[in-house]
KENU-69538 format. One record per atom (N, C-alpha, C, O): y, z, x; residue in one letter. Coordinates in steps of 0.1 Angstrom, whole numbers, plus 5000, padded with zeros to 4 digits. Each point is the difference from the previous one (the first is absolute). Example, Ala and Ser with C-alpha at 12.3 -4.5 7.8 and 13.67 -1.06 7.14 Angstrom:
REM residues 2
494350785132A 501250004991A 501250005009A 500050075010A 501149864986S 501150005009S 501150084992S 501150015005S 
This chain:
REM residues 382
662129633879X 500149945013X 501350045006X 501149994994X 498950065022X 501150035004X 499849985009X 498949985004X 502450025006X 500049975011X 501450025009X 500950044993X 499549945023X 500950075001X 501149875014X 499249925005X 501550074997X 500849845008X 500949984994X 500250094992X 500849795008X 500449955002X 500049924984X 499149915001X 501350084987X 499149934987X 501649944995X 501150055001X 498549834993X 501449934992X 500450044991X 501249974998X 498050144991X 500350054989X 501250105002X 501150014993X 498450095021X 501150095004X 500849955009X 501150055000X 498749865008X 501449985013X 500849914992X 501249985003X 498249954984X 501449974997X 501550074991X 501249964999X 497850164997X 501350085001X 500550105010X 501250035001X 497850025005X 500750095009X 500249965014X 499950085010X 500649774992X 500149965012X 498650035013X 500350045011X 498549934985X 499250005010X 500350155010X 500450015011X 499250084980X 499850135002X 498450025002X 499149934996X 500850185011X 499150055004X 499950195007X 500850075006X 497949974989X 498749944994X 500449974986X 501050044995X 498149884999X 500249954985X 498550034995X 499250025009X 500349984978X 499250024994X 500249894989X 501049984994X 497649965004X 499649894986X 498850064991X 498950005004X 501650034985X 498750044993X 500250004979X 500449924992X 499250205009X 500250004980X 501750005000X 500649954991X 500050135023X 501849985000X 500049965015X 499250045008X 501949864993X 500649985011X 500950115007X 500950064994X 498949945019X 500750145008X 500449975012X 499349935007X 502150124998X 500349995012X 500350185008X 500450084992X 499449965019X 500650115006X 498550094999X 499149994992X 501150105020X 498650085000X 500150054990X 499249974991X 502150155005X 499550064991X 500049994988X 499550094994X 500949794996X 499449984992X 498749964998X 499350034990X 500249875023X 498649994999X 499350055003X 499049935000X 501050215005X 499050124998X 499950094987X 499150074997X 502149914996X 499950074994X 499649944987X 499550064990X 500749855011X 498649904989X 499150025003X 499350084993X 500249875019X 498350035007X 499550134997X 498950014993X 501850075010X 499750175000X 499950044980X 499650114995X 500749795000X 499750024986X 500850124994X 499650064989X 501549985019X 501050084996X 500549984988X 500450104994X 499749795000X 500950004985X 498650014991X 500149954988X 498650095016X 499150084991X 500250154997X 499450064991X 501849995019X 499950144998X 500750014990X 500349914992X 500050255007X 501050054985X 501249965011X 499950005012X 501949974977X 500849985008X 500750115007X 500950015008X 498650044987X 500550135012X 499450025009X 500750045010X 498249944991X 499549995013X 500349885007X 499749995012X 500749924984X 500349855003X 501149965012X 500049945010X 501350184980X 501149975004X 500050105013X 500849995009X 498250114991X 500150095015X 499749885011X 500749955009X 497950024989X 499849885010X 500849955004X 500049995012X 500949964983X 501249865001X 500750035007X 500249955011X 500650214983X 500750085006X 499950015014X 500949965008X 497550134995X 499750025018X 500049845005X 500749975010X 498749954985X 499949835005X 501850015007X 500450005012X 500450024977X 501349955005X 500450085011X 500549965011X 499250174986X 500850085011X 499650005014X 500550055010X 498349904989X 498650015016X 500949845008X 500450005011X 499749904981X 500049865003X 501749975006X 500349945010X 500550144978X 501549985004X 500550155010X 500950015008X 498250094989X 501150095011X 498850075009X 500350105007X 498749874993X 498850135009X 500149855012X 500649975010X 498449964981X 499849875013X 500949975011X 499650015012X 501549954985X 500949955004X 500750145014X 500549965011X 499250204985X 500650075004X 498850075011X 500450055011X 498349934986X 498849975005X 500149975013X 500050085010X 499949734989X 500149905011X 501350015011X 500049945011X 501150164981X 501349965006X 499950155013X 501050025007X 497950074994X 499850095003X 498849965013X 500050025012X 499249904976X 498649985011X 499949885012X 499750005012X 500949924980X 499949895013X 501050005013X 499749945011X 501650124986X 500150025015X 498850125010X 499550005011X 500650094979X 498850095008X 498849965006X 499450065010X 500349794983X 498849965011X 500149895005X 499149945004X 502750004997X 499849955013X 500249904990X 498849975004X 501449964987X 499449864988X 501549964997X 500349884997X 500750225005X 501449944998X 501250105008X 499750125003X 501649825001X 500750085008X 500450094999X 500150054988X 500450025022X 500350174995X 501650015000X 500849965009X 499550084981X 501150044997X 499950164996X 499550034990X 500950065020X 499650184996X 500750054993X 499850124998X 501349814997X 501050054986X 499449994989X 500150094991X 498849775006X 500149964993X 498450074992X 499750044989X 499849935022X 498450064996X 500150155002X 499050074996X 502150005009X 500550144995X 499850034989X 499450094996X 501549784995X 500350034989X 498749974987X 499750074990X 499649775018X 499150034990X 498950125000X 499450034989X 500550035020X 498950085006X 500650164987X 499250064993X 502249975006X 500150084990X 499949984988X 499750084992X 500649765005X 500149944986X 498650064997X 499950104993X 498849845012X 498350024998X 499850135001X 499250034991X 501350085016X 500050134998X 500650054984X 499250054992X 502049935005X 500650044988X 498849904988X 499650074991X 500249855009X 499049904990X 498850064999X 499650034989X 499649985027X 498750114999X 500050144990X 499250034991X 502050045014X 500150094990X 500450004987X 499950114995X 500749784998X 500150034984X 498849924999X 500449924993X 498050045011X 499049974998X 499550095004X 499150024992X 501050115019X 498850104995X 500650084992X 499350105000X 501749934993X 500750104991X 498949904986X 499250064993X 501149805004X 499250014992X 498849994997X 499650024989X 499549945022X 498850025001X 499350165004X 498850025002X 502450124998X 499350075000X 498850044986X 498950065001X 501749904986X 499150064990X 499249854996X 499349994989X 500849935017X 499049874997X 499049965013X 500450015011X 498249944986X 499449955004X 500049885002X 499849985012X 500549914980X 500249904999X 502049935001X 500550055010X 500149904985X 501449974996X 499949994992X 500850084994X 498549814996X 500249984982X 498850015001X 499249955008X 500750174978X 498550054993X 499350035011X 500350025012X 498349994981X 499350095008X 498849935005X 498950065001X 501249785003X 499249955010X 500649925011X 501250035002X 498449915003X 500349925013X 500749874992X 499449974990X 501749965013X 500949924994X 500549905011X 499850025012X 501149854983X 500649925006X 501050095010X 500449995012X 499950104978X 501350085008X 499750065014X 500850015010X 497850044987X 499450065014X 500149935009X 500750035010X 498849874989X 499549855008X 500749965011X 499849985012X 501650004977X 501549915006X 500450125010X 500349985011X 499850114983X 501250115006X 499150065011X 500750025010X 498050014992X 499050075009X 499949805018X 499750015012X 500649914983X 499749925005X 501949935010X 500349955011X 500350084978X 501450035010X 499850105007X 500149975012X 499750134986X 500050125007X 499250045019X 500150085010X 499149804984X 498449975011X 500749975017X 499350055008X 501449904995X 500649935010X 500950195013X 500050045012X 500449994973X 501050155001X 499050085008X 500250035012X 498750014979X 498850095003X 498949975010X 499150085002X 501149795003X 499049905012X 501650035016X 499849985012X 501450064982X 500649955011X 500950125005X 500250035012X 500450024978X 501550074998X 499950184996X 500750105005X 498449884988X 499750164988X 498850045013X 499049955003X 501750185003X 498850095009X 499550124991X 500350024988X 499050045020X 499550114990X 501450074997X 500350024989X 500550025022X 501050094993X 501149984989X 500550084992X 499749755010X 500749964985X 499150024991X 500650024989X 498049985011X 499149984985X 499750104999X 499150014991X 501150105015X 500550174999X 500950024986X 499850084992X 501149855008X 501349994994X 499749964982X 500650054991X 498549845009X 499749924989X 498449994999X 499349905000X 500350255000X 498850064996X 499149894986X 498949965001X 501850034991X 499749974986X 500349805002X 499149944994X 501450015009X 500049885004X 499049995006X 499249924994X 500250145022X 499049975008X 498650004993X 499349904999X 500450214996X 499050004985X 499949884993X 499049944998X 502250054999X 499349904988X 500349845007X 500149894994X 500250125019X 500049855007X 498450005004X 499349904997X 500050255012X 498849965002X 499349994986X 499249904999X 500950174989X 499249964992X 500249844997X 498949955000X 501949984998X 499849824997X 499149985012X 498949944997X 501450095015X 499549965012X 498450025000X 499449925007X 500150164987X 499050015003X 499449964986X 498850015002X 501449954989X 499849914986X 499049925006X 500349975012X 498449964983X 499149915003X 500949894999X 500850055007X 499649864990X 500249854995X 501349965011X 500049885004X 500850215001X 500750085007X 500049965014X 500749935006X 497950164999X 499350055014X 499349805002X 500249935010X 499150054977X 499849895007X 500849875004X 499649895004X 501450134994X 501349915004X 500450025013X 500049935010X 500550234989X 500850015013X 499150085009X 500650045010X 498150014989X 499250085005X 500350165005X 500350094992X 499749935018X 500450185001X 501349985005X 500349935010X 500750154982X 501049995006X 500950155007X 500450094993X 499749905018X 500250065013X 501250024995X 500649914995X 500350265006X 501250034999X 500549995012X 499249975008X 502150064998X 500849965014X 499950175007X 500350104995X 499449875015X 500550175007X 501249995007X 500350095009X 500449844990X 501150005008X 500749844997X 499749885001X 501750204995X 500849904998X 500249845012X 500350005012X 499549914982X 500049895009X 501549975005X 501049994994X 498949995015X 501249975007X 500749855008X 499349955009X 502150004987X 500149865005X 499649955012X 499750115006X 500149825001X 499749925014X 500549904999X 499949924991X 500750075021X 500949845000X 498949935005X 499549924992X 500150095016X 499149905006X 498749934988X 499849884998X 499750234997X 499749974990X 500349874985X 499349924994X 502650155004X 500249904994X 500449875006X 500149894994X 500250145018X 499849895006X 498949914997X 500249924990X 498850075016X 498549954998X 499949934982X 499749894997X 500550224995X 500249984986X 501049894998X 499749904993X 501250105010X 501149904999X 499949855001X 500249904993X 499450125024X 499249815006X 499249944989X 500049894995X 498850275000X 498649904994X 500649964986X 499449924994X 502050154998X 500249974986X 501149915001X 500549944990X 499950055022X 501749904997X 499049874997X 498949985004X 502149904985X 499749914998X 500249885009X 501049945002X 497750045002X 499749855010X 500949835001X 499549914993X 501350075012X 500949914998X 498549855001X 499149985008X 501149954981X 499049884995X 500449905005X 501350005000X 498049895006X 500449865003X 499549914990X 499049994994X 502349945007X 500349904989X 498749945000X 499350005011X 500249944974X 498849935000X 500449904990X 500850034990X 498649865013X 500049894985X 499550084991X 499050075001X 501849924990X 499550084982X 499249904995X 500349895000X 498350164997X 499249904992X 499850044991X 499850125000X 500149814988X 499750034988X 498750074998X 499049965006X 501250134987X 499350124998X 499149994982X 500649964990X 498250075011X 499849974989X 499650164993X 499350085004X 501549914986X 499850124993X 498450114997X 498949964996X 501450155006X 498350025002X 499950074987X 500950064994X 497549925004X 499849984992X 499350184994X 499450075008X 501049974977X 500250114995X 498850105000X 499249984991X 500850175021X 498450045001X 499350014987X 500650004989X 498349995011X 499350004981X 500750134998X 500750035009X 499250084979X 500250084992X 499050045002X 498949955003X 501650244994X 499050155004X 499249974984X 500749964990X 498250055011X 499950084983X 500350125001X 499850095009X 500849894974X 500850154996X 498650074996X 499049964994X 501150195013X 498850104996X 500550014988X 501250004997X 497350034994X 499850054985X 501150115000X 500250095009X 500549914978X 500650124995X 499050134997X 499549994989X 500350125020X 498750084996X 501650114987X 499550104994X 501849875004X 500150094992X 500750135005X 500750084994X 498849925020X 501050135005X 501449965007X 500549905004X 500250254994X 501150014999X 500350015017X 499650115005X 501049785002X 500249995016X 501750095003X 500650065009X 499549924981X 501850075003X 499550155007X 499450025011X 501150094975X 499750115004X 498650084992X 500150034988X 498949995018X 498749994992X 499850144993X 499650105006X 500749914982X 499350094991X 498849974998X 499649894996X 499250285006X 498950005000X 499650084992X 499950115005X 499649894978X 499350114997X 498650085008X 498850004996X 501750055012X 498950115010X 499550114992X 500850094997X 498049924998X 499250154998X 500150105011X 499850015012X 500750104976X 500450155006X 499050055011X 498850044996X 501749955018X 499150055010X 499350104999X 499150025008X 501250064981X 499350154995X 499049984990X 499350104996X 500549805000X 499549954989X 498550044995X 499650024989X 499650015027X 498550004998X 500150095005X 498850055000X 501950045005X 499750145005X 500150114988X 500549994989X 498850135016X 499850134988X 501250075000X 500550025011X 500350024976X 500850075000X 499950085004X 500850025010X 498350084988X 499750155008X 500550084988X 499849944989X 500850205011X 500350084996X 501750065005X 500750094995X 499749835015X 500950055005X 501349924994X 500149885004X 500850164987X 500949944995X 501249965011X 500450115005X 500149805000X 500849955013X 501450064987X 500650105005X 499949874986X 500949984994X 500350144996X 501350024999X 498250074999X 499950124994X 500250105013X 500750094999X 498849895011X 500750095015X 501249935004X 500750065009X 499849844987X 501249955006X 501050054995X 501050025007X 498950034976X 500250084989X 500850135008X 501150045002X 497450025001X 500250095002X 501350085015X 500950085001X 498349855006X 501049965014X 501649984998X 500950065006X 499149854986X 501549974997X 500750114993X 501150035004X 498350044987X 500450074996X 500250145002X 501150065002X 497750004998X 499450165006X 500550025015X 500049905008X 500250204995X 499750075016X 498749985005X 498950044997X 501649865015X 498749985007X 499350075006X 498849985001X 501850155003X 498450065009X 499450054987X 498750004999X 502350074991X 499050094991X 499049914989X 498850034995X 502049845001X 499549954989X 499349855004X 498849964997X 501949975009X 499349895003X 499049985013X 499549895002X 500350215009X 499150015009X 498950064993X 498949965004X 501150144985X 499050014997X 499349934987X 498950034995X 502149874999X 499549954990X 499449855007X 499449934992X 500850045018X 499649905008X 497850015005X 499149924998X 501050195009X 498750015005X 499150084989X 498950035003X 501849994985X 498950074987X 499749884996X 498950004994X 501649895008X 499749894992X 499749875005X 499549914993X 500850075020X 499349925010X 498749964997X 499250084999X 500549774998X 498949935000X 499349965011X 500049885001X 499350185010X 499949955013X 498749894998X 499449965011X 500250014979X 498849884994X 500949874997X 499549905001X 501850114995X 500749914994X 501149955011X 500249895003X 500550245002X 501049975010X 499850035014X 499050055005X 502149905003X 499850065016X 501249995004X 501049944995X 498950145016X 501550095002X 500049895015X 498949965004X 502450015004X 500249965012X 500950015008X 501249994995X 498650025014X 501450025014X 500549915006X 499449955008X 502050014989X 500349865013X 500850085008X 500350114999X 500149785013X 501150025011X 500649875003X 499249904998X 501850075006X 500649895003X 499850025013X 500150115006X 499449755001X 499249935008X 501049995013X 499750015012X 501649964981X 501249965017X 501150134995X 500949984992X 498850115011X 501450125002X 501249975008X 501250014996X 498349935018X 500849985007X 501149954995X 501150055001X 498549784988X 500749944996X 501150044988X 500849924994X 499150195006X 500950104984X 501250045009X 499950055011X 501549894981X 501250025010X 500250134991X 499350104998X 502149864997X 501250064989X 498650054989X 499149934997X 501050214998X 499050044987X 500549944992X 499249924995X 502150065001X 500049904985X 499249855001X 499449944990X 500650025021X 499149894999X 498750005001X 499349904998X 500250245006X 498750095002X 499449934981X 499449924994X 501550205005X 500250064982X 499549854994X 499050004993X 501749875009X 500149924992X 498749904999X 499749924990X 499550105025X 499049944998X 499250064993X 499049944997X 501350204997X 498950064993X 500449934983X 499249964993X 502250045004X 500449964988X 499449814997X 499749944990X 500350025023X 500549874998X 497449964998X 499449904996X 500250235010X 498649974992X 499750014988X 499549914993X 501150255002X 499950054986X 500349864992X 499149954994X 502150005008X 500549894990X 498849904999X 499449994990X 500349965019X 499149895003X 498950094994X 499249924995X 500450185002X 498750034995X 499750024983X 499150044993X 502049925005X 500650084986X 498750014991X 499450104996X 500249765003X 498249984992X 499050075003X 498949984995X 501250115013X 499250105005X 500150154994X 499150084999X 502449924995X 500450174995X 498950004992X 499250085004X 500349854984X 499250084992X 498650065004X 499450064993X 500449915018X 498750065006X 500050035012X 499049955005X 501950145004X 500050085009X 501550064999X 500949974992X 499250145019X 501050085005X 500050005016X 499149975007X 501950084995X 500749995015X 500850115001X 500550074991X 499549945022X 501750125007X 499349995014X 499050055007X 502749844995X 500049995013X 501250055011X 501249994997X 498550055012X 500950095008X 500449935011X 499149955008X 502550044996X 500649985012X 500050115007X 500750094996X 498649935015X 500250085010X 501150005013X 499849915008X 501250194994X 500649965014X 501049954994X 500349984988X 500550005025X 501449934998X 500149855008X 499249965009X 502049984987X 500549915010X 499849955012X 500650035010X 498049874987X 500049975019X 498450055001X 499449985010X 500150084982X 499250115002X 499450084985X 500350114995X 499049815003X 499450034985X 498849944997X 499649925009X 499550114979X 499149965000X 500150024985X 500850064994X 497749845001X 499949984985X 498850044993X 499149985008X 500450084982X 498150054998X 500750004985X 501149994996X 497150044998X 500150044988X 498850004992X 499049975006X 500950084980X 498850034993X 499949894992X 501049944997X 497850024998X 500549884992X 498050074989X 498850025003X 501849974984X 499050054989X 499549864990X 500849964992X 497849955010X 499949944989X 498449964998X 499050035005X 501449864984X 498450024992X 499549965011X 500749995010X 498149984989X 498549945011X 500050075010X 500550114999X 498949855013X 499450045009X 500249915017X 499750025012X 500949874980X 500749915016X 501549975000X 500650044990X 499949905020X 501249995000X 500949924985X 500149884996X 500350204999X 500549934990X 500749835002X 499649924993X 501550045016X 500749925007X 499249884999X 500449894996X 498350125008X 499149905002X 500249924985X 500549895002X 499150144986X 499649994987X 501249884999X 499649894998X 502150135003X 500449894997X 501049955012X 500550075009X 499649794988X 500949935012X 501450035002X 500649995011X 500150044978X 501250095000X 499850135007X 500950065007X 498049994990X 500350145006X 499749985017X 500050115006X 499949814999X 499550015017X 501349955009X 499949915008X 501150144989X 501249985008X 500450115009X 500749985010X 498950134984X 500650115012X 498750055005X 500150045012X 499049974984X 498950105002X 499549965012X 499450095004X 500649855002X 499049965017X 501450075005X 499650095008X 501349904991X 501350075011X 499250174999X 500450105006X 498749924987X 499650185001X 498750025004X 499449904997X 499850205009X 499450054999X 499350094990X 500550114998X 498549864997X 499050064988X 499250055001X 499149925004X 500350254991X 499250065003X 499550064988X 500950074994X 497949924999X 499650064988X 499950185003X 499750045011X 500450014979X 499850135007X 498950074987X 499449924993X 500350235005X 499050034998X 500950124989X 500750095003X 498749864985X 501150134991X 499250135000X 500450104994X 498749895013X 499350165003X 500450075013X 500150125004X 500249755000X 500650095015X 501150134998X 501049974994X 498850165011X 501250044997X 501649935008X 501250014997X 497949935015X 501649955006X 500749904993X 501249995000X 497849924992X 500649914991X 501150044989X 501049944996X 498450175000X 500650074990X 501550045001X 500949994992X 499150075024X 501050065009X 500849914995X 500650014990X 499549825024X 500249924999X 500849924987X 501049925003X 498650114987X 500149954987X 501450064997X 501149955001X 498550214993X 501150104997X 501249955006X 501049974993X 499150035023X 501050015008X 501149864993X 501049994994X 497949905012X 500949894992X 500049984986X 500049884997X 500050204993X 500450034990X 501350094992X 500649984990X 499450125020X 501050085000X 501149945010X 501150034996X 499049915016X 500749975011X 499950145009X 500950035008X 498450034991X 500250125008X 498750035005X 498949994993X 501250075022X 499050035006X 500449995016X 501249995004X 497550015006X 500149975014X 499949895003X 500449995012X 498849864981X 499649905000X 500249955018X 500749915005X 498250204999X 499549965016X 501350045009X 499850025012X 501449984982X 501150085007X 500849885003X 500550015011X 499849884982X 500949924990X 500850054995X 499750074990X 501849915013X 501250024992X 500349944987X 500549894999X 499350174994X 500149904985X 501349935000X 500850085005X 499849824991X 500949904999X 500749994984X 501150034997X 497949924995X 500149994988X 498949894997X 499649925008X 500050104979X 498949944991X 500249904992X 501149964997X 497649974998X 500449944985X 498949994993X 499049995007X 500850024979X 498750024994X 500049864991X 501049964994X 497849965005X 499649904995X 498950064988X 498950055002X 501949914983X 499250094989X 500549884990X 499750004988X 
């Protein structure tokens, strides 16, 4: 039995705090009582103490640096332009040691959706509804990712429904906070006889749902190998990677590749990234390609890649080959793997074709005309 107000057990020690929580423990403060709720201290403690960790740092320095940013921007509190200067860089410098570390993660702690996500994707919501245009979320590529992925989470969507990023930074209005100001200032009350008030009486209690046993913190899933029911083929994935890494590629591994090609088992495919426009600086080109590889890692034992930056600064573009078992989009098979792949374009291609062939070679070796694309630099996922 639990429940959430105002309770004697807790306000008499914590001075009638709030929110408070009554249940198998008594609780005061959101985040401890989420992070009960969320069944966090089911996880391993290492994953425990990351939670806590992002809880504290979202609650005591994102939030606070957030609000101190957003609400004069729309008008909700006064403008001081020194001040929301300053927070406006503080959330810039913060944004970015959050996409530095969310470039090789999907998630924040482990490898599902977590409290951590939750808290920290839900501070952030106000920023990305008000403040964050496309050209700042230019900047914090790997944040914007994994903000729309919580965002678009079922359990999520049906809370806050579709949520709309800002095109343009919101800007103060006096008039505005004017208006805002009249309807929130507090109404001066006329004296009334105080009448005795009779205490009201305590809403019934939720039933507590059955314990079904799963782990609410951070959810470990024994998942069966997405590869599992498909045919090995004949084409050894591990033994050309072998080879590749090691041998000269045009003489030894281009041709030890298509003598042994399973085209019953495997299929060969072409992507492109979808917004070129949006590729500034190549190192940050470069990094969206690193920052998938990582996120795909459960994938190395059953495909290969080499993907190519084309162009320079300002003016580049992204493609690549991608080799693995079956016959549909690999990506689909697991929910970790569907983070980058809708950002590309996917085309199966035809290992008889000779242009496929062409095609293949080129982005194998890095060398070729590739349609008359300046090659940039590569990276191979093996």
């Amino acid at each position: 039995m639990s429940s959430c107000g105002y309770f004697s057990e807790v306000s008499s020690v914590v001075g009638f705090q709030t929110p408070a929580f009554e249940g198998d423990v008594n609780l005061f403060g959101a985040e401890s009582i989420a992070i009960h709720v969320a069944g966090c201290a089911n996880a391993c403690a290492k994953n425990c103490a990351e939670i806590v960790q992002w809880l504290q740092w979202a609650e005591g320095s994102l939030l606070p640096t957030v609000l101190g940013y957003v609400l004069p921007s729309v008008s909700a509190a006064n403008l001081d332009k020194k001040v929301v200067d300053a927070y406006k860089a503080e959330l810039l410098a913060q944004l970015q040691h959050l996409d530095d570390a969310l470039l090789t993660r999907t998630y924040l702690v482990g490898e599902r959706l977590s409290l951590a996500d939750i808290s920290v994707a839900l501070d952030l919501l106000p920023a990305y509804q008000h403040v964050l245009d496309a050209a700042t979320r230019k900047k914090v590529v790997n944040v914007t990712r994994w903000f729309q992925t919580v965002m678009h989470q079922p359990a999520v969507k049906e809370v806050l429904g579709d949520v709309h990023l800002c095109d343009k930074v919101s800007q103060f209005n006096q008039t505005k906070f004017n208006e805002f100001s009249s309807k929130h200032s507090p109404k001066p009350e006329k004296k009334k006889e105080e009448k005795k008030k009779d205490h009201p009486k305590p809403a019934p209690k939720a039933k507590e749902p059955e314990d079904d046993g799963a782990d609410d913190g951070v959810v470990v899933e024994k998942s069966k190998d997405p590869f599992a029911d498909m045919p090995k083929g004949t084409f050894v994935m591990d033994s050309f990677k072998r080879v590749y890494s090691n041998e000269d590629t045009a003489t030894k591994a281009i041709p030890y590749f298509w003598d042994n090609f399973d085209a019953e088992a495997n299929s060969i495919w072409y992507c492109e990234y979808k917004y070129p426009t949006e590729l500034t600086l190549t190192f940050m080109s470069c990094n969206l390609i690193s920052g998938m590889y990582q996120r795909l890692e459960k994938l190395k034992k059953n495909a290969f890649a080499s993907m190519i930056l084309f162009g320079t600064d300002n003016n580049s573009s992204i493609s690549g080959i991608w080799v693995w078992r079956g016959h549909e989009l690999a990506f689909t098979l697991c929910p970790d793997w569907q983070v980058d792949y809708e950002s590309y374009e996917w085309k199966k291609l035809d290992p008889k074709d000779e242009k496929t062939k062409k095609l293949v070679n080129e982005y194998l070796m890095w060398e070729g005309d590739f349609d008359g694309k300046k090659f940039n630099q590569g990276k191979i996922f093996k």
